[in-house]
C-alpha atoms as one frame of an Amber mdcrd trajectory, in Angstrom:
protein
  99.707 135.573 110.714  97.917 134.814 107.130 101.214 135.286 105.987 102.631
 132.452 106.735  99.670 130.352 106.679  99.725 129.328 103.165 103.875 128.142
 103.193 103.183 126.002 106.617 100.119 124.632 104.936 102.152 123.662 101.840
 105.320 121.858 103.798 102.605 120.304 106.123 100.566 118.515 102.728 103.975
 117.420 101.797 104.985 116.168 105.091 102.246 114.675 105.617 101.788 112.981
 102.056 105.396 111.428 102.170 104.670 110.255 105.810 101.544 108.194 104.179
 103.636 107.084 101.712 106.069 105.361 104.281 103.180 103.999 106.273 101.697
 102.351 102.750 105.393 101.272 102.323 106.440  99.479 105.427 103.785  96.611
 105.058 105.409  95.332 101.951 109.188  96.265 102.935 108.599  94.737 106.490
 106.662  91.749 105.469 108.274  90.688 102.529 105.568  91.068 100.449 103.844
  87.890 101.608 100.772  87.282 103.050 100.389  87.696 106.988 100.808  84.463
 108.259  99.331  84.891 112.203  96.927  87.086 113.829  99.383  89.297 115.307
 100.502  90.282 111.634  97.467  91.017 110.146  96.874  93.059 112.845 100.233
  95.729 111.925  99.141  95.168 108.838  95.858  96.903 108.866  97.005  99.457
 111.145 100.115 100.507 108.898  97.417 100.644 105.993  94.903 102.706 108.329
  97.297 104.812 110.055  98.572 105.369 105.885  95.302 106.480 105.161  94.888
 108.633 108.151  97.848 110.809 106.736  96.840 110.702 103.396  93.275 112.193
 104.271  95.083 114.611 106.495  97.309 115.790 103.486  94.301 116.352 101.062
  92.379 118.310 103.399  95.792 120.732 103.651  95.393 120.741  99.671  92.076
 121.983 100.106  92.580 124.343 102.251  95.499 125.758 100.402  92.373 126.117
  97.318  90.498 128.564  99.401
Protein backbone atom coordinates (compact mmCIF):
# COMPACT_ATOMS: atom_id res chain seq x y z
CA UNK A 1 0.00 0.00 0.00
CA UNK A 2 3.04 2.63 0.65
CA UNK A 3 3.42 2.23 -2.83
CA UNK A 4 1.04 4.11 -4.02
CA UNK A 5 0.77 6.44 -1.24
CA UNK A 6 3.17 8.97 -2.34
CA UNK A 7 1.54 9.32 -6.32
CA UNK A 8 -2.20 9.67 -4.70
CA UNK A 9 -0.74 12.14 -2.29
CA UNK A 10 0.86 14.12 -5.15
CA UNK A 11 -2.44 14.25 -7.64
CA UNK A 12 -4.49 14.94 -4.40
CA UNK A 13 -2.05 18.42 -3.47
CA UNK A 14 -2.66 19.26 -7.02
CA UNK A 15 -6.27 18.63 -7.05
CA UNK A 16 -6.78 20.12 -4.30
CA UNK A 17 -4.55 23.34 -4.94
CA UNK A 18 -6.30 24.05 -8.38
CA UNK A 19 -9.73 23.47 -6.65
CA UNK A 20 -8.63 26.53 -4.17
CA UNK A 21 -7.65 28.32 -6.92
CA UNK A 22 -11.24 28.21 -8.52
CA UNK A 23 -12.87 28.92 -5.20
CA UNK A 24 -10.39 32.24 -4.84
CA UNK A 25 -11.48 32.79 -8.52
CA UNK A 26 -15.21 32.71 -8.65
CA UNK A 27 -15.68 35.80 -6.27
CA UNK A 28 -14.13 38.11 -8.76
CA UNK A 29 -15.41 36.23 -12.06
CA UNK A 30 -18.98 35.97 -10.49
CA UNK A 31 -19.15 39.36 -8.99
CA UNK A 32 -17.62 41.40 -11.41
CA UNK A 33 -15.04 42.49 -9.43
CA UNK A 34 -17.16 44.98 -7.50
CA UNK A 35 -17.91 45.32 -4.15
CA UNK A 36 -20.89 43.17 -2.62
CA UNK A 37 -23.66 45.30 -2.71
CA UNK A 38 -26.36 43.31 -0.14
CA UNK A 39 -26.03 41.03 2.68
CA UNK A 40 -26.77 38.02 0.80
CA UNK A 41 -23.49 38.72 -1.32
CA UNK A 42 -21.15 39.27 1.16
CA UNK A 43 -22.23 36.32 2.55
CA UNK A 44 -20.96 33.90 -0.88
CA UNK A 45 -18.40 36.02 -0.75
CA UNK A 46 -16.76 35.03 2.43
CA UNK A 47 -17.67 31.55 2.04
CA UNK A 48 -16.04 31.20 -1.57
CA UNK A 49 -12.89 32.89 0.16
CA UNK A 50 -13.19 30.40 3.29
CA UNK A 51 -14.17 27.38 1.55
CA UNK A 52 -10.73 28.65 -0.88
CA UNK A 53 -8.77 28.56 2.05
CA UNK A 54 -10.09 25.35 3.36
CA UNK A 55 -8.56 23.65 0.16
CA UNK A 56 -5.58 25.48 0.14
CA UNK A 57 -4.69 24.35 3.83
CA UNK A 58 -5.79 20.91 2.80
CA UNK A 59 -3.24 20.95 -0.19
CA UNK A 60 -0.21 22.09 1.99
CA UNK A 61 -0.71 19.60 4.55
CA UNK A 62 -0.55 16.83 1.40
CA UNK A 63 2.87 18.76 0.62
CA UNK A 64 3.94 18.01 3.94
CA UNK A 65 3.20 14.87 4.13
CA UNK A 66 4.73 14.05 0.82
CA UNK A 67 8.24 15.69 2.92
CA UNK A 68 8.18 12.89 5.36
Amino acid sequence: MEIYHRPLLRALSGFFGNISAAWFAIPFIGSGISFPKDIKDFFVLTLDIGFAIVFLIISVLCEKELEK
